[in-house]
N, C-alpha and C positions, 0 to 999 in steps of 0.2 A: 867452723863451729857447728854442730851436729844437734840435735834436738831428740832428747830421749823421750820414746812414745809407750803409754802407761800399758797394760796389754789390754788382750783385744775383750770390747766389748759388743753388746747390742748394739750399740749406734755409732761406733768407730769402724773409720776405715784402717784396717793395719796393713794393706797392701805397698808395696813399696814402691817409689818413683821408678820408673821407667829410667834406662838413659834417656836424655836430652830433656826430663821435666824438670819441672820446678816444685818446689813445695807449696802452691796457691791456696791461696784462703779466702772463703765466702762471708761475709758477713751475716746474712741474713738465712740460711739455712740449713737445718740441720738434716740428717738422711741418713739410713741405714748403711751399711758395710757392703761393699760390690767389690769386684774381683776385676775391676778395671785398672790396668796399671800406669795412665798418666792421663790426667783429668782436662790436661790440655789438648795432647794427640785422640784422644776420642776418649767417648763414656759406656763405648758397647764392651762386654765382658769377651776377652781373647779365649783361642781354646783349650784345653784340656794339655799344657806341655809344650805352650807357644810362649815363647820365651821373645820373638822378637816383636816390638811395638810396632803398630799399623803406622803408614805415612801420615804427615802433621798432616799437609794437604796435597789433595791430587790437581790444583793447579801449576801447570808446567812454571817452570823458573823464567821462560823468556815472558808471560804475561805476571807469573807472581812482578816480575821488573817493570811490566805495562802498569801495573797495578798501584806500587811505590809509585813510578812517575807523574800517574795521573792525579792520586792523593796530594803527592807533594808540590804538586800546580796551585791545585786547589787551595793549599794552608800558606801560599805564596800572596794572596790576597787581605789575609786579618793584618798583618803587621803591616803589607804595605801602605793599606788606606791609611792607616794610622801616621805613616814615616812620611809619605809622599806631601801631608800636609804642612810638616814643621818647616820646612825653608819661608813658605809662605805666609809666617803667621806675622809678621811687623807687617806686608803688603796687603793680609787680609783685613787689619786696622783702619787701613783707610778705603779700601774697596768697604767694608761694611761698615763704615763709618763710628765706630765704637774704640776701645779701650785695649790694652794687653790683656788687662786683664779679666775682660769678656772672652778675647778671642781663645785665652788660654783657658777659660773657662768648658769652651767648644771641645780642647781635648779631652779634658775631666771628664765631659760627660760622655763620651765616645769611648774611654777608657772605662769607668762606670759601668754602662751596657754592655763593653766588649767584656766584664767579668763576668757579669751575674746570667747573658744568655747563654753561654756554653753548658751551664747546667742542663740548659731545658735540652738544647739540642743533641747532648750526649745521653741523657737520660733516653731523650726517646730512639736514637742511633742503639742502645744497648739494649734494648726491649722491643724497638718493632721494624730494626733495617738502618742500614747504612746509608745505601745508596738515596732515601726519598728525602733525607734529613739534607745531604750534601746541593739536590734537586732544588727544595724549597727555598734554602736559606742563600743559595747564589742569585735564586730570581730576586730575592728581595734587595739584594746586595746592588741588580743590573739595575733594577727600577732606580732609585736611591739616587743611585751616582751618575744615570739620564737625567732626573730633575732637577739635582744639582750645577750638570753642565747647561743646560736648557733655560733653568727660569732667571728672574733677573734677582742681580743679589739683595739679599734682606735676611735678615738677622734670625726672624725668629724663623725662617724655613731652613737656613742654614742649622741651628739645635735640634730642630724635627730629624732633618733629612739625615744628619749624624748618627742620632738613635737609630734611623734605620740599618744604616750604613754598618755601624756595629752591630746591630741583630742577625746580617747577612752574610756581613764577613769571619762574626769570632766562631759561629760553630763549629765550621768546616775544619780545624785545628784538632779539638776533643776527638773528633769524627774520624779525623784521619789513625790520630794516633789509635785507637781501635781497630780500625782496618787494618794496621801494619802487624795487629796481635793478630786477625784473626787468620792470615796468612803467611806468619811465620815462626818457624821454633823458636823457643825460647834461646839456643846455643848462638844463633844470630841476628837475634833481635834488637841489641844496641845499636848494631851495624847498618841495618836498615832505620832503625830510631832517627840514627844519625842523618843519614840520606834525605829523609821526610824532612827534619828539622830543617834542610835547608830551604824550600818553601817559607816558615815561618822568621829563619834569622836571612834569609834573602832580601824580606821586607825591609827591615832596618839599614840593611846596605845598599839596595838600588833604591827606595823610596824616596830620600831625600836627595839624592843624585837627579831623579828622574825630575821630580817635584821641584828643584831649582830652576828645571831650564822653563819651566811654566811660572816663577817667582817674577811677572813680569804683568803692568797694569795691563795689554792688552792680550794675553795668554792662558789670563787665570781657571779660566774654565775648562780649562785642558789639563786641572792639577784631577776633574770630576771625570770628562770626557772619557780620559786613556784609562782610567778604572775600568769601565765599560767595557773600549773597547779592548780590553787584556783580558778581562774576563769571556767574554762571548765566544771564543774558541775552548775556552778549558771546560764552560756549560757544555757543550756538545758532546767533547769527549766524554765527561760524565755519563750524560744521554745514551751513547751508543754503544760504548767501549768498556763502561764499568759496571762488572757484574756486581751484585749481592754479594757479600762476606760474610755477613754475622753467621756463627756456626751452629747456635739454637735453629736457623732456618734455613740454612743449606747445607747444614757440615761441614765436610772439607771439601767442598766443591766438586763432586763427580759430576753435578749433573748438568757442568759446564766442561767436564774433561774433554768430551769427543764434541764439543760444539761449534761453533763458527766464534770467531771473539766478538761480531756483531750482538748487540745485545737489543731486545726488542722494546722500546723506551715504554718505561710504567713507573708509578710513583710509589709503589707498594708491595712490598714480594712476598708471596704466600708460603707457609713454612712448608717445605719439599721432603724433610727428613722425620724419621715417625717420632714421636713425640716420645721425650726424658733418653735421647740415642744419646744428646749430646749437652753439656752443660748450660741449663738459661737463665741467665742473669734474673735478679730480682726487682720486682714490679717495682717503676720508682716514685718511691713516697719521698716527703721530709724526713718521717724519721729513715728514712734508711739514708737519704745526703748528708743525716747528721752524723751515723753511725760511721758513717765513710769519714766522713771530715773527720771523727773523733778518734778514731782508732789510732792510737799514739803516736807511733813511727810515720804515717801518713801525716799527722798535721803536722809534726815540726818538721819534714819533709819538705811539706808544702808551704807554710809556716818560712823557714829561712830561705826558699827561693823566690818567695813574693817580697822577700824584703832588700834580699838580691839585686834584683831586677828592677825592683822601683828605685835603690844609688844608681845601677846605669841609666834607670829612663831620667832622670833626672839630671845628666851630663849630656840627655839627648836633648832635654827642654831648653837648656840653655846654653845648648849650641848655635843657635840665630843671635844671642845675646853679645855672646863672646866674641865671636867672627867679624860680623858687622859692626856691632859698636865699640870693641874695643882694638879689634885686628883691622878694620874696615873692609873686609870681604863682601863680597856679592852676594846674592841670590843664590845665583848658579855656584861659587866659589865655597857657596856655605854647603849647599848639596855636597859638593867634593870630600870636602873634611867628613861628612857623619861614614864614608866610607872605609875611615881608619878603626873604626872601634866594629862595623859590620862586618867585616871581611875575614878580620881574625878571631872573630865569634864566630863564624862561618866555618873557617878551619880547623878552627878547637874541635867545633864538633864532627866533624867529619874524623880527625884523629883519635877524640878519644873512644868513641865509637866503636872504631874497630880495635883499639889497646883495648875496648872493657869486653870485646867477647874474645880476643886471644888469650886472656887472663881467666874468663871465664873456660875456655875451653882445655887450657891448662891446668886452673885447678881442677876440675871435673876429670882428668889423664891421672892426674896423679893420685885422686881420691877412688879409684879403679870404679872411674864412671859413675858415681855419686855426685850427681849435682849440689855445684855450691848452693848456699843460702842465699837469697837475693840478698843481705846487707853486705856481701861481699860488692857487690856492685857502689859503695856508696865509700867505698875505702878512697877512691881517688878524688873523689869531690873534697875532698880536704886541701888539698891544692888550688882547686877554682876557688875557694875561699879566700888563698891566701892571696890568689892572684891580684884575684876581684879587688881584695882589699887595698893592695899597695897601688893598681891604679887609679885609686878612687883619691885615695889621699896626694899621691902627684899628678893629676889633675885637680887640685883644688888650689895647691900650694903652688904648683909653676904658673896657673891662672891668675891667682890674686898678684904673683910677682910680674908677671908680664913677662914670662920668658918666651923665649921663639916660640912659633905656632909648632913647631917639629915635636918638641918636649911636650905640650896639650896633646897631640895627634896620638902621640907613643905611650903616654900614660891610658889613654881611654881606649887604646885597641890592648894595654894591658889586661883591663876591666873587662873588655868584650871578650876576652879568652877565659877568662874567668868566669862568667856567667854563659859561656858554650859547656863550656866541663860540667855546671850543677846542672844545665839544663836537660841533658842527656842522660848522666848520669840518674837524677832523679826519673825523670820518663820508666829508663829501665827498669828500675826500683821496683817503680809502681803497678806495671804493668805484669811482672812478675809473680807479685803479691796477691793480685786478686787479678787474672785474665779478664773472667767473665765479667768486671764492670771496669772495664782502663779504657775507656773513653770518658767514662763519667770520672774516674779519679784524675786525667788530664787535664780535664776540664775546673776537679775543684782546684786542684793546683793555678792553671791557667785564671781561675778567681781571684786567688789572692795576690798571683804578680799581678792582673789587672788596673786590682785594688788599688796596689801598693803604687800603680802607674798614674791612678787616678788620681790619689794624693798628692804624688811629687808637682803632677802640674799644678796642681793648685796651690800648693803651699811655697815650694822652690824659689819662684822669685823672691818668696817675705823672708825664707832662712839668710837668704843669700844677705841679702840687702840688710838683717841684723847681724849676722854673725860673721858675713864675708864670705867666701870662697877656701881658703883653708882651712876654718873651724869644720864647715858646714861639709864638706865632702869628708873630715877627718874623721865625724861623729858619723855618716853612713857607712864608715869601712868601720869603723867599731861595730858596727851591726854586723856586719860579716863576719869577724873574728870570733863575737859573741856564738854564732851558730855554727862554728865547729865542738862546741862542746853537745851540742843537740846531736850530731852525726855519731859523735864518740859514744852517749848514752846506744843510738841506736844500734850501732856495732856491735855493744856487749847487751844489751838487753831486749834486741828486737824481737830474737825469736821467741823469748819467752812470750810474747805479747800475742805473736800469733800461734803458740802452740794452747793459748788459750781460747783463741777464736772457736768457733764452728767449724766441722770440717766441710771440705767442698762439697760443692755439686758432683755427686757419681752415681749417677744411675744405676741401676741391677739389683736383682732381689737381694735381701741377706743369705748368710751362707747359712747354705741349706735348705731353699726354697727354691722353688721354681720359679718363673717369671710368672704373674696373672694373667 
């Protein structure tokens, strides 16, 4: 689908995509016409008859890979504090002498926070540095989850220490996903999407595994401990090994090409590259996270994956429910089971990953090197809909029947392959769309699945207990079903949406001026 561009004016750019760009669109700025040919690969004007684009970036591929791994450690922590806690929650009942549904309360609000701080943290990862956001918000994560193994238990420092817990661990997710823009083209960026994401779908399948074998009155404090100590090697590497990305302040990294990969620890990096070389995100206000949230194709985007992901986290909340009191599983036995539905969310996205950049790079071969439209990216999420959907409804209907625990296990690692697919899927999407602010649009994404997480634990045991287990998983995969018709609008009608936007960020005088 092609997008025809009205001719050139005063304040249009009519320059045409580079191979390997994207068509990217800025929300908040407008700017005269420059002679740069891909707004992602750089914003300096090429010369007179240079037909070939400058490299994305000049860090080497063996640390671009250092770089992926050490992000993808780091986004390995939001989901797990979260997963590692659910084995525990009938034993945390009576260690804190309270209610289910107190304790379930604990993840509401941990879910709650883990939405609404990613804003702040990707906000300021996209306007003032990667690395010091990644910094801050681990130490708060280490503190957190030391006072939690440490003090003795009591209820209202367990809600405190939660809040922190989420303030420390959800940023680093938004964060990453930015980082993996700002270090690679767009032709392989799903591919790498994919890799990172397992960090954050890691969580859901070792957390509650891990989390089981501490499901035990004298162990509990080691569901906080091993947080800690998991974390305090991946802070270092941070510290030492992860340079600066944002490309407002270092560009494509020259001025670590000929360097030691040693990095000299500072919480702040001062912009290196001369000022409008290279695309800079826009200063973050409200209204501009409105603007973001609103721009159509992004919210229901965001929109049908927060509602997604709140059917499976909600097959995740009453996973202790089901095992134990109706399977009679363990602890530890219930850790086991949540690894049917993480493992093959895990794998989805590792697959479709790389199906969505060998398709991208096919149609791009056959369009004689005309980059698709990023809604091209969102054609196979219609599948993780459908997937999602059908295991949502046989997980509801084999559970209320009491069929083998094999049928419950295969029905939710159906679901988990289906929320790998949107969840990559949209990533790609988004980061496509607008480069210069895709940590903050991860993040608003990452809001409303939170949201949507936040809800389920709160409300989940009341649906259940009114409507059952096959009503109640029947009508969450109607939700899914419902938002393939949002993908289908987006397909035929997204470009027009952004050939309405603002054009990018492109530096360089207009044509026919000199630089100032």
């Amino acid at each position: 689908m092609s997008i025809k561009r009205p001719p050139p004016s005063p304040t249009m750019d009519t320059t045409a995509p580079a191979s390997g760009s994207d068509r990217s669109l800025d929300l908040h700025v407008k700017t005269p016409i420059a002679t740069v040919q891909d707004v992602e690969k750089s914003a300096v004007a090429l010369p007179a008859g240079d037909q070939k684009p400058p490299p994305y970036t000049q860090f080497s591929p063996t640390r671009q890979n250092l770089i992926v791994a050490i992000v993808t450690a780091a986004g390995f922590f939001s989901p797990l504090c979260g997963a590692v806690y659910l084995p525990s929650l009938i034993l945390f009942e009576d260690i804190f002498k309270t209610t289910g549904t107190v304790i379930n309360a604990t993840v509401a609000v941990y879910m709650a926070v883990f939405a609404v701080a990613p804003l702040f943290g990707a906000a300021a990862a996209d306007y003032g540095g990667r690395k010091s956001v990644y910094l801050w918000s681990l130490a708060i994560f280490l503190v957190a989850n030391t006072l939690l193994a440490a003090l003795p238990p009591n209820l209202g420092s367990l809600f405190t220490l939660r809040i922190f817990q989420a303030i420390g661990a959800s940023m680093v997710t938004s964060v990453g996903a930015g980082t993996i823009a700002d270090v690679t083209e767009p032709a392989k960026r799903a591919t790498r999407l994919g890799i990172f994401l397992l960090g954050p779908q890691l969580g859901p399948v070792l957390g509650p595994f891990i989390g089981g074998q501490f499901s035990h009155h004298n162990r509990w404090r080691w569901v906080f401990g091993f947080l800690s100590l998991a974390c305090f090697p991946v802070y270092l590497l941070i510290l030492f090994l992860l340079p600066e990305t944002l490309r407002c302040l270092v560009g494509d990294g020259s001025i670590y090409a000929n360097s030691s990969w040693l990095v000299k620890p500072h919480f702040r990096q001062k912009k290196v590259v001369e000022e409008g070389k290279y695309p800079h995100p826009p200063k973050p206000t409200v209204k501009g996270l409105f603007k973001l949230l609103t721009f159509v194709p992004n919210f229901i985007v965001s929109v049908a994956s927060g509602l997604n992901f709140g059917g499976l986290y909600s097959i995740y909340i009453v996973f202790p429910r089901v095992w134990q009191k109706q399977y009679g599983f363990s602890g530890s036995e219930t850790g086991y089971a949540y690894l049917a539905p993480g493992i093959f969310l895990l794998l989805a996205s590792l697959a479709i990953g790389r199906l969505s950049d060998m398709l991208y790079r096919r149609q791009k071969a056959n369009d004689d090197g005309k980059a698709p439209v990023p809604e091209r990216r969102l054609e196979i999420q219609v599948w993780g809909y459908v997937a999602s959907a059908a295991g949502k409804v046989m997980w509801g209907w084999f559970t209320l029947r009491h069929y083998h625990p094999a049928a419950g296990l295969t029905a939710s690692a159906i679901a988990g392959v289906g929320t790998g697919i949107i969840m990559v899927t949209s990533s790609s999407y988004q980061t496509e769309c607008q480069p210069t602010a895709a940590a903050l649009l991860v993040a608003l994404s990452g809001l409303l699945r939170n949201a949507a997480s936040s809800i389920a634990s709160a409300i989940i045991d009341s649906l259940v207990d009114s409507m059952g287990y096959g009503w109640c998983f029947t009508g969450l995969a109607i939700m899914d079903v419902l938002c393939i018709g949002g993908l289908i609008f987006i397909r035929i009608k997204g470009h027009v949406y952004r050939a309405k936007l603002p054009s990018p960020i492109r530096p360089g005088p207009p044509q026919g001026q000199g630089r100032p």
